[in-house]
N, C-alpha and C positions, 0 to 999 in steps of 0.2 A: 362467938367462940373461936377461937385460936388453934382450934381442932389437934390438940394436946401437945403442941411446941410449946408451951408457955406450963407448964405443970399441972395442966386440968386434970381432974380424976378419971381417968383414961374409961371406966364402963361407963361415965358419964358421956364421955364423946364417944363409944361406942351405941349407943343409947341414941344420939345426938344422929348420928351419922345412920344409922339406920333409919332414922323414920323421915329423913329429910332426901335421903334414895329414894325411898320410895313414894316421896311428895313429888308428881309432876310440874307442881307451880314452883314449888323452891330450886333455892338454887345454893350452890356453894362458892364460898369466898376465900382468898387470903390476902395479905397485902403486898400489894408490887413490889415495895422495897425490896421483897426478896430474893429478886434478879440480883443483889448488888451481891449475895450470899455465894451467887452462882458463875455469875461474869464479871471477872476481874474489871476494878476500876477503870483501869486504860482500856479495856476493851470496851466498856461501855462511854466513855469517853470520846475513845477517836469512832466508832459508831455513828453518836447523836451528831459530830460534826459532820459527818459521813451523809445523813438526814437534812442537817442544815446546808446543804451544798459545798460544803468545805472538804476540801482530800488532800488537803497540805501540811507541811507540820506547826505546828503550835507552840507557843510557849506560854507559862501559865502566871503570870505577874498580879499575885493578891489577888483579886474575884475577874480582874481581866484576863482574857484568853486571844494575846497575840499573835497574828500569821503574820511572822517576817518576811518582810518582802525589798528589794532592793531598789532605789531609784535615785539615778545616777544625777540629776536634776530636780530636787527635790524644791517644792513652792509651798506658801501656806496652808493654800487652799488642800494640795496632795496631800499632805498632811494630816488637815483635821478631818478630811473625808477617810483617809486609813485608819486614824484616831477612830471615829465613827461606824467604820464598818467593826471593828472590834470589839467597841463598845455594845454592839447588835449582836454582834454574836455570843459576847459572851452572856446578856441576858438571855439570846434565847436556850442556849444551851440549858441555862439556870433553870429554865422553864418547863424542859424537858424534864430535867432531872429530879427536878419539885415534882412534875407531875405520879412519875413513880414513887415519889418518895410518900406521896397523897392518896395515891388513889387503891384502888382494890380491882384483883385479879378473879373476876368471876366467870364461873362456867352456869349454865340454867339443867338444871337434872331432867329436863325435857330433852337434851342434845344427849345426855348420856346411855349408854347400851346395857343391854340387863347383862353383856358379856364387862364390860368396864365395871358397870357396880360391882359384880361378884368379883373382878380384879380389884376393885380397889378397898374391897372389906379383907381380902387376902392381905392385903400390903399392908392393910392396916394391923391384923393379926400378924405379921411379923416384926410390925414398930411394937405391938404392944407384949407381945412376950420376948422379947431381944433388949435387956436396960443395960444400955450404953449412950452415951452422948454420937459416938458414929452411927447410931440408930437414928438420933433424932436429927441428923444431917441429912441421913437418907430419906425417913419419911417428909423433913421438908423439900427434896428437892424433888422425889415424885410428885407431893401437891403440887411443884410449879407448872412441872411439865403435862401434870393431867391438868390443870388450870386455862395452860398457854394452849395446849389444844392443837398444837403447830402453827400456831399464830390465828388460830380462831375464837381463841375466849375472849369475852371483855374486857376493855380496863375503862374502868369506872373512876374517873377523880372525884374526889371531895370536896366541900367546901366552895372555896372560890376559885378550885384549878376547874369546878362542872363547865364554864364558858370561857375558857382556855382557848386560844386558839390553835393551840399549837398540839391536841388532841387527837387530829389525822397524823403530825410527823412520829406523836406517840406509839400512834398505832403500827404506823411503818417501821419504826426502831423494833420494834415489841417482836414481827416479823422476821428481821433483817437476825435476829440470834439463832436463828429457826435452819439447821440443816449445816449450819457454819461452826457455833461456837456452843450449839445444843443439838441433839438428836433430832431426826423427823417422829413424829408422833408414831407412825408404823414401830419404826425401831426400837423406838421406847418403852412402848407399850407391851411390844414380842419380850422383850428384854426381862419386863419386869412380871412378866405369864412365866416365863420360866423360874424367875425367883422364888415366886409364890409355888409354883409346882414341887421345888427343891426344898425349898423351906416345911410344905406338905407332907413329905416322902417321909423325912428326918421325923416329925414329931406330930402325925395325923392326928394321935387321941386330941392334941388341944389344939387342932386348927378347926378355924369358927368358918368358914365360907360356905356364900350361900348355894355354891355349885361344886361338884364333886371336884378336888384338886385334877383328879388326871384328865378332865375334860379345858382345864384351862388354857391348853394348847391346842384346843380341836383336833382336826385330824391329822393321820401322817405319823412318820416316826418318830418314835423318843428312845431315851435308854431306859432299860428294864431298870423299875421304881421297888419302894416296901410292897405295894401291892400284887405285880407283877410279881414278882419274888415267893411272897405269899401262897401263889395261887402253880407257882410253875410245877409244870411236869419233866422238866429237867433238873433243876438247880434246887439247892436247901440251906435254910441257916441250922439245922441239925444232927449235932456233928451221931456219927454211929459208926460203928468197924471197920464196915465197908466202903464210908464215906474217903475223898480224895479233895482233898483242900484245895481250893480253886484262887482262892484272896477274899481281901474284902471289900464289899458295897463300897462307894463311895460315899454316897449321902448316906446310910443308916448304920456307917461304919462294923455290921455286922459280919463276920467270917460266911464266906461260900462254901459248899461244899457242891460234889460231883457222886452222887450214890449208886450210878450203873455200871453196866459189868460192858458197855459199848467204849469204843475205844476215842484216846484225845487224841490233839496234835497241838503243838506249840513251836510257835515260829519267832525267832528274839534275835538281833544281832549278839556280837562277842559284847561284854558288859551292861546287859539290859538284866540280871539277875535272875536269868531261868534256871540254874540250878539253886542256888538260896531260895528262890519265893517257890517253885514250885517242885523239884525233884528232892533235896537235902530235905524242905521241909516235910513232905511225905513219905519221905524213907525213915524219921526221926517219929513218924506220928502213924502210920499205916502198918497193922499189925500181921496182914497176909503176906503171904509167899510174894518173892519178887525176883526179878531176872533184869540184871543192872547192867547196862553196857556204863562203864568208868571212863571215858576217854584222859582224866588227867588223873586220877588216881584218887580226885579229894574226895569222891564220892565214897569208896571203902576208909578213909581214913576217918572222916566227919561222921559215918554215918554207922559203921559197922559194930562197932564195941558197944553201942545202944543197941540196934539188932538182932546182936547173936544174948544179950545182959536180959531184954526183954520180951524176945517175941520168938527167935529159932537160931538153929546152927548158918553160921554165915561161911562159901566158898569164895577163894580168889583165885581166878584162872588168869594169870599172868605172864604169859612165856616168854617174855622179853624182860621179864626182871631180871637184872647182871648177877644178881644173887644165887637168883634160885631157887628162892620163895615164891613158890606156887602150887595150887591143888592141880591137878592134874584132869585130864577128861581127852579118850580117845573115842573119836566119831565111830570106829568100827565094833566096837564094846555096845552098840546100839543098832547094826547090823544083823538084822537074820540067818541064820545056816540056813532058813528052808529056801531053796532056789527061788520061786515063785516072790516070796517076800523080800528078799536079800536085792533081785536083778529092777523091784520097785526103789527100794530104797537109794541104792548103788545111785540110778537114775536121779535122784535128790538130791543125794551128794554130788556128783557129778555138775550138775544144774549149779546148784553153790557155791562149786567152786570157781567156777567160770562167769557165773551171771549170766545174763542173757547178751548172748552178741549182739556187735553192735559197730557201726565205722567201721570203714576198709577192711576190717580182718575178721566179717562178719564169716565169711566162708571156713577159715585156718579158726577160728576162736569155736564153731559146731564142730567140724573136724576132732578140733583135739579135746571138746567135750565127747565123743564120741568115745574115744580111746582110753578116757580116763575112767569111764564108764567101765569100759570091758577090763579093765586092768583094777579096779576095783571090785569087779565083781569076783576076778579069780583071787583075791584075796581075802574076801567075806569069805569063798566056799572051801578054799583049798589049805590055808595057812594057819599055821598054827598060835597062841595068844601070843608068841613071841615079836612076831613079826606081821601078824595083825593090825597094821596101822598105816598112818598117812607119808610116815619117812617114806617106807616099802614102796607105796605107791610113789612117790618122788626116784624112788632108784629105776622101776620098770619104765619111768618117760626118759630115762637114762641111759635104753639098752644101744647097743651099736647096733649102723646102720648100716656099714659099710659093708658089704656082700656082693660080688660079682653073681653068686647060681646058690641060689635059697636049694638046689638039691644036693647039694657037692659035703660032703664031711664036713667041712672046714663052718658050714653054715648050721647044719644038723646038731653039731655037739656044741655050737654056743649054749651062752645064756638064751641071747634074742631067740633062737629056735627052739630051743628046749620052752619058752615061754611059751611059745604060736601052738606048739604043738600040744600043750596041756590048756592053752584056753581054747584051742579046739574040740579036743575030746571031752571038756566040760562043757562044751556046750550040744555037744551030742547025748552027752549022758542026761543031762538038765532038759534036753528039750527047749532048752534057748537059746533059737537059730541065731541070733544076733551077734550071740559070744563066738559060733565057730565064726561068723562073714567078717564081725569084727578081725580072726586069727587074716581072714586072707586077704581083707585089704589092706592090714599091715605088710604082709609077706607082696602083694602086690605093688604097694607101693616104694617099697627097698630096691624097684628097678632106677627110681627115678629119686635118688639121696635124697636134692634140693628139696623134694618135695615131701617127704616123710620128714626129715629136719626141719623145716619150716612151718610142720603140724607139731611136732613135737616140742618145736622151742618156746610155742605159743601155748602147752599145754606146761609146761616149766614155768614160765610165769607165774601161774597159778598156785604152784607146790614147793619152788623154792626155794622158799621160807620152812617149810617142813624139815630139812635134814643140812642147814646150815649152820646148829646149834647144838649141842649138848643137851641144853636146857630146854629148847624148843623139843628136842626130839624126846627128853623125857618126857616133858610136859604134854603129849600127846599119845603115848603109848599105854597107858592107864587109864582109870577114873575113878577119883575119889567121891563122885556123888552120883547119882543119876540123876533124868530129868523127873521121870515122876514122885523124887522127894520133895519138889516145891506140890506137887497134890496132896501126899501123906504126911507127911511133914509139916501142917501148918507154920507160915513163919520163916521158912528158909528162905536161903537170899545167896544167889546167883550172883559173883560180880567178876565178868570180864573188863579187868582191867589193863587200858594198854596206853602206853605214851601217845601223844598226837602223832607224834613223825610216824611211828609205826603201826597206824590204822589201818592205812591202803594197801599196805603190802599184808600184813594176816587178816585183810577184808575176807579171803575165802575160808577160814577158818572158823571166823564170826558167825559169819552167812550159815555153815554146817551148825554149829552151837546152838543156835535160834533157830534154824529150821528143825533141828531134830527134836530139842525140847516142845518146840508147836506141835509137830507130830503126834510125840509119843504123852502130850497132854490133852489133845481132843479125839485122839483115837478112840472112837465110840463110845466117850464121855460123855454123858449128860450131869452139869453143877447142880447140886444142890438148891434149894432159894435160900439159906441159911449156911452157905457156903461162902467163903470170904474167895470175892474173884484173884484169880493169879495175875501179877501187876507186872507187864515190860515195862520198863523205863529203858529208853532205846535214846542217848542224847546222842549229836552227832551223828544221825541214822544215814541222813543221805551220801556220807564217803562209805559209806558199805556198799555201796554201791545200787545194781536196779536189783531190789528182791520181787518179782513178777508175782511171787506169791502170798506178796503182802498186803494187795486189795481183798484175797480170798478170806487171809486171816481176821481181817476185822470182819467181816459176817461171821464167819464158821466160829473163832474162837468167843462170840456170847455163851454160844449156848451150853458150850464146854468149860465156861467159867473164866475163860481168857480174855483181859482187858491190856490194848498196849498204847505207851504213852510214845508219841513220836517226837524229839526235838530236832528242829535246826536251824540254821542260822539265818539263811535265807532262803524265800520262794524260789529264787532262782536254784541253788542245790538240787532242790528237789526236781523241778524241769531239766536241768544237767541229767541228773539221774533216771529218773522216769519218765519224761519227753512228755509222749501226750495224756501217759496215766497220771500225772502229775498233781492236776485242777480231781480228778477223780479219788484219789489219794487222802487229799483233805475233805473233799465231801463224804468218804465214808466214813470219816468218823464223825462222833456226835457232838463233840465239842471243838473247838478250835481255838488258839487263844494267841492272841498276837500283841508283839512288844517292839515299840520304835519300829513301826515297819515302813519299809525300805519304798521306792515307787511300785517294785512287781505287788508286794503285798496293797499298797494302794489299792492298785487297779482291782484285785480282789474283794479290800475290803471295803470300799465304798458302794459299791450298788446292793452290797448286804444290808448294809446300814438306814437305806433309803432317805426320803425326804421327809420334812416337814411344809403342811400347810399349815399356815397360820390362825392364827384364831378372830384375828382382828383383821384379816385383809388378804387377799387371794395370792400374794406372794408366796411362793414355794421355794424351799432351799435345803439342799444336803442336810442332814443330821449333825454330820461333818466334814468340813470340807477337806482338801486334801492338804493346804497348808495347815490345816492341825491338825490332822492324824500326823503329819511330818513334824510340826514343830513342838517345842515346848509345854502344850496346854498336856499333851498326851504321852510325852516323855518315860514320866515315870507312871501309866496304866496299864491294865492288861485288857484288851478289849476282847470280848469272851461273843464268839458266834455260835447259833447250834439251828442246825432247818427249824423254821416253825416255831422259834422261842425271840424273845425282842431282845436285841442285842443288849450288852452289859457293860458297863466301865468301872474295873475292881481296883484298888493299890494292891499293892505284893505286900505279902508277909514274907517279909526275911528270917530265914532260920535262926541268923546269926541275934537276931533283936529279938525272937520268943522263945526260942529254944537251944541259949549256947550253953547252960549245963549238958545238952546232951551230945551236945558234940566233944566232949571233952572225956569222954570213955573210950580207952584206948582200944584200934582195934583190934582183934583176935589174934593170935602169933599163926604165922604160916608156914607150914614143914618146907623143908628143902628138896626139889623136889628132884637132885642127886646128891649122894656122896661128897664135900671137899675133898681132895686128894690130898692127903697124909706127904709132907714134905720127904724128901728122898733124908735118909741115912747119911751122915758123912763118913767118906774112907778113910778107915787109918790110917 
């Protein structure tokens, strides 16, 4: 039997092939010839000359095979002796190549492993539900290689090649393809365990093997299979409200989804499509509340007219729009009057606005957090909605500082002193000492200019942005939504959107915007279990710079029903910004998901991934190594980590290929968020 290359009825050589596995005395055959299917002519060629002691070149004249050679005195004798040697070679050649051409490649199923049979009824189950002729190339060419054994099967001539003599150079040819111009049997074997495993994953119901597919690799890592998947207590193929689209399987080409309310992180260079595959498409499909940071814009454009059409009222906080077009939202409209609460808060904002110091100007950068603290607090307690805001604060780090005698007139009836002296007396009245110490080591420090200016200019940094605009200063003095409409409100949608160039500089604004919505959404909240979590999409998170309080938020916001998605570019960013909370940062959330990643992301994602030991031989090796995580096999994957779950390799779903009716609803119109100014009158 032909063992179904020849058009036998395939459960007949199933049939065939099972009972002859499991015959110790039998054995399986095919015919050598079918090296010539696998090794180019010339290479078997210059080979058997190779065999024959010949490594010169040849030329091939009718059934003779000439090695030109030069001789400058040539006699009869040299002659017919060169004649002769030619003639010798080229029968024996002939003789080699009869002999393959005669004989049969057997293996004794006494040498075979009960791990080989169960591979190789696998391989046979994917020649036999796979009908293609590239099917039937491949299951010949695995018989040869399970045949050749790495050059330990037989070759058996027939007929009158059995007393050949040339049956040892045979065998040495046979060898000689073995590791050069064919795989080692190790490699072949592993190679073709995991095709069997893959080809398993795809279509279990009709795979026939005699051993569980996910045992075919033995121990050690793999990627998360259909079964795995099945069984996970993280991941689902079942989409539901609260589900977050993750991509899809690779082998069972099924959609992933992400159902908890613990938070992701996604790591992708510029053009790896993390916004299409994973943010646009769940902004277009995820029907809860959400809080967008937009860094280019396409995010409210693509995404919001679906949105606000199908799921909630959608805002644009935009201060840098030349227009004008933006909702509005002032930090201090979220500010307590009651002292005790107001002087916590302030402290928040404060913190926000500055970040956490850091380099050289760790000292000047707490300082003139300190300052913005007290000068914020006396305008949560003292001022009116008019002036209620973040400009105000920009004008108080504005006061003069120039004063010879903080007791003299000339000091007493400024602004700067008329300030000192009422965040004094509130902080007497308040009982928070901190507000009057704050009045007097400002007033102390006015002995020494350099030194208050140089607190101060460092606190300007931070503000002004605040009261350099029209549109900025509108755009802050109000609030068209609060934060806790993304809780009652099912559906609404938050989107700070800002140009790239102007990230870094209204970073402190941001930082206020997101901390105070986290606030004022877990403040003594407990979610629902039938409550749709409230979803950050945070792309570009790390030019926001270090939020300290953003390892707290991924525990604290579960339980409160707050889930946040981190994007950025690179690991490095992150390090940039967080230093050694960094590596802590992505371990606290639950998922992780990495695109073309860079060497830092490497060094991360490889010891996650672990190794594989083989199934057939005590070789051990990465899952993946680090040239393909880097190169092309991994390009276009998302490789999905989460503690305690086997890693995953998913394609993207692109919004733009599933879902571009819905980007095509335009989005919401945005009021102006002042007046144009009415053109002057011309004079008569």
């Amino acid at each position: 039997m032909m063992l179904g290359i020849q058009g036998e009825n395939l459960a007949d050589v199933e049939r065939y092939l099972t009972a002859t596995l499991n015959d110790p005395t039998a054995n399986l055959s095919i015919p050598a010839q079918w090296f010539f299917n696998v090794i180019p002519e010339r290479v078997f060629h210059d080979n058997a000359l190779k065999a024959l002691g010949h490594g010169g070149p040849t030329v091939k004249v009718g059934r003779v095979i000439l090695a030109p050679t030069i001789n400058l005195n040539p006699t009869p004798w040299s002659i017919l002796t060169s004649w002769g040697s030619n003639i010798k070679r080229s029968s024996d050649h002939r003789q080699l190549t009869n002999i393959f051409k005669n004989a049969d490649l057997v293996r004794d199923c006494l040498t075979i492993s009960d791990k080989e049979k169960s591979l190789f009824m696998a391989q046979f189950a994917m020649y036999r539900d796979t009908a293609a002729q590239a099917s039937v190339d491949k299951w010949a060419r695995f018989l040869l290689l399970f045949m050749l054994h790495g050059g330990n099967g037989r070759l058996e001539p027939r007929r009158k090649y059995q007393a050949s003599p040339h049956i040892p150079l045979a065998l040495q040819l046979m060898k000689s393809f073995v590791g050069s111009y064919l795989p080692t049997y190790d490699d072949f074997i592993v190679q073709a365990a995991q095709e069997a495993v893959t080809f398993a994953n795809r279509t279990p119901a009709g795979f026939l093997n005699p051993m569980p597919a996910a045992k075919v690799l033995g121990t050690g890592a793999h990627w998360l299979n259909a079964q795995d998947l099945a069984s996970s207590a993280v991941y689902t193929t079942t989409p539901s409200r609260n589900a977050l689209i993750l991509g899809t399987h690779k082998d069972t080409g099924q959609t992933v989804y992400y159902p908890h309310n613990e938070s992701l992180i996604t790591i992708g260079g510029s053009g790896t499509g993390k916004s299409q595959a994973q943010v646009i498409t769940n902004l277009l499909n995820y029907p809860g509340s959400a809080f967008i940071l937009d860094v280019k814009g396409e995010l409210w454009d693509k995404t919001a007219g679906y949105r606000q059409k199908h799921f909630g009222p959608c805002y644009r906080f935009s201060p840098t729009n030349t227009a004008g077009l933006t909702h509005s939202y002032n930090p201090f409209d979220f500010i307590s009057t009651n002292p005790s609460q107001a002087a916590s808060q302030c402290t928040v904002l404060a913190h926000q606005l500055v970040g956490e110091p850091q380099g050289d100007n760790k000292y000047w950068q707490s300082r003139a957090r300190d300052f913005i603290w007290a000068f914020s607090l006396v305008i949560a307690l003292k001022h009116s909605p008019e002036t209620r805001n973040l400009s105000y604060l920009a004008r108080y780090l504005a006061l003069a500082t120039t004063f010879d005698d903080i007791t003299d007139k000339k000091y007493l009836d400024s602004e700067t002193g008329k300030v000192m002296k009422a965040m004094r007396e509130l902080g007497h009245k308040t009982g928070i000492t901190d507000l009057a110490n704050a009045a007097t080591a400002f007033e102390n420090a006015l002995t020494d200019n350099a030194r208050i200016e140089s607190i101060l200019d460092t606190a300007r940094q931070f503000t002004a942005a605040f009261a350099r605009s029209k549109i900025v200063t509108a755009a802050i003095s109000s609030s068209s939504w609060k934060p806790k409409d993304l809780r009652y409100r099912t559906g609404t949608s938050i989107y700070v959107s800002l140009r790239p160039g102007d990230l870094q500089p209204f970073a402190p604004i941001i930082r206020i915007l997101f901390q105070q919505h986290a606030d004022q959404l877990i403040d003594g909240y407990a979610a629902r279990p039938d409550q749709l979590p409230i979803t950050f999409f945070l792309d570009e998170l790390p030019q926001l710079g270090n939020m300290a309080s953003l390892t707290d938020l991924l525990d604290l916001g579960r339980s409160a029903g707050l889930r946040l998605w981190l994007f950025g570019q690179y690991f490095g960013q992150f390090k940039k910004a967080y230093r050694d909370l960094a590596r802590g940062l992505i371990g606290g959330c639950r998922v992780s998901c990495w695109m073309k990643p860079d060497d830092d992301a490497v060094d991360l994602i490889k010891p996650a991934l672990g190794a594989t030991h083989s199934y057939f031989s005590d070789k051990r090796q990465p899952l993946a190594s680090e040239d393909q995580l880097r190169g092309r096999e991994f390009r276009d994957d998302i490789i999905i980590l989460s503690p305690g779950e086997t890693p995953m390799r998913l394609s993207k779903i692109m919004a733009y290929d599933v879902m571009p009716d819905r980007m095509t609803i335009p989005a919401p119109s945005v009021p102006a968020v002042i007046k144009p100014q009415q053109p002057a009158a011309a004079r008569p």
